[in-house]
N, C-alpha and C positions, 0 to 999 in steps of 0.2 A: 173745513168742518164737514163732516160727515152725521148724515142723520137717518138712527135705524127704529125702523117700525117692526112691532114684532106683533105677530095674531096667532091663534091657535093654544091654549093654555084655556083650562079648565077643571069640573069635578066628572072623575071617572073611578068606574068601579074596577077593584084589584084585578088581574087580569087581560082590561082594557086599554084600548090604543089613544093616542092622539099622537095632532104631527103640529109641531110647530114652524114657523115661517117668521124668516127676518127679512123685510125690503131694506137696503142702502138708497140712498141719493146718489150716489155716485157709482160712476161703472167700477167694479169690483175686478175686475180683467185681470189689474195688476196688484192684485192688494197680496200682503203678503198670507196671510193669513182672515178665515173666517169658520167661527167657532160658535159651541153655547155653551155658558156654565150654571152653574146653579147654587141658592143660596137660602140653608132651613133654616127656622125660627132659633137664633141662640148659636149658629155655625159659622163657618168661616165662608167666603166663595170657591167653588172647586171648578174643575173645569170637569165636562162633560166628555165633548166631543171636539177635536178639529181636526181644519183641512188647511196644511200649509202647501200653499200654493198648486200642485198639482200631485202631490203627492199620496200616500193613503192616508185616510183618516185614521185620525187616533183617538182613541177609546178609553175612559176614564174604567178600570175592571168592571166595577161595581156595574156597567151598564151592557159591556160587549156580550154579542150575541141576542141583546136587545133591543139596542138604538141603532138608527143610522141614520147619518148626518150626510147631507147631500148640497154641494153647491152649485147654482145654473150661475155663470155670468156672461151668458145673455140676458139673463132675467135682473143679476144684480142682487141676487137672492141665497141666504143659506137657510136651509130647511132641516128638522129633527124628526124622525121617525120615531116613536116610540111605543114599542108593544111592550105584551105584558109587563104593565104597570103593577109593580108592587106600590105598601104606603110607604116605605122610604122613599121613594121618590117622589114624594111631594117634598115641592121647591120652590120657594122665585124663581124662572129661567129666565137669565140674560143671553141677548143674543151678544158676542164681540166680535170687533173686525182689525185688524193691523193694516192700513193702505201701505205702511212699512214696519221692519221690524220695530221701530222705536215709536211709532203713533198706535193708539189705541183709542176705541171707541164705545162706549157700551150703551145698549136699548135700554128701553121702561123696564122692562123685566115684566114678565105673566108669570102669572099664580098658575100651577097645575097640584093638584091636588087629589089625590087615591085614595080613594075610602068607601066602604060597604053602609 
């Protein structure tokens, strides 16, 4: 069992940045994948951003050239960049991680929120 903490998710004005942060319990080294998705009042879960294995991140449209999703595993951590924040992107954001293709795991989910 794999267990992720997610911080960073709040109200910011259109424009505005935040960066969100997922810790794992477990060394991430070999995990296949680690990602965020996100999920608005009334919608489906989409994904965001991931990083499989060492490869480039991939980018949900609606976000590239905006986000960037970054993973230390030294730290055991995937992290979310995200500048100018439009109100579409207000979301639950989950943090997910694959330790293989076939296992999956998902955080609490933070609220971010974009509004004047």
């Amino acid at each position: 069992q794999v267990q992720l903490v997610e911080s960073g998710g709040g109200l910011v004005q259109p424009g505005g940045s935040l960066r969100l942060s997922c810790a794992t319990s477990a060394s991430s080294f070999n995990f296949y994948s680690m990602g965020w998705y996100r999920q608005a009042p009334g919608k489906q879960r989409d994904l965001v951003a991931t990083i499989i294995r060492s490869a480039s991140p991939n980018y949900a449209d609606s976000v590239k050239g905006r986000f960037t999703i970054s993973r230390d595993n030294a730290k055991n951590t995937v992290d979310l960049q995200m500048n100018s924040l439009k109100p579409e992107d207000t979301a639950v954001y989950y943090c997910n991680v694959k330790p293989s293709y076939y296992t999956n795991y998902w955080g609490q989910g933070t609220q971010v929120t974009v509004s004047s």
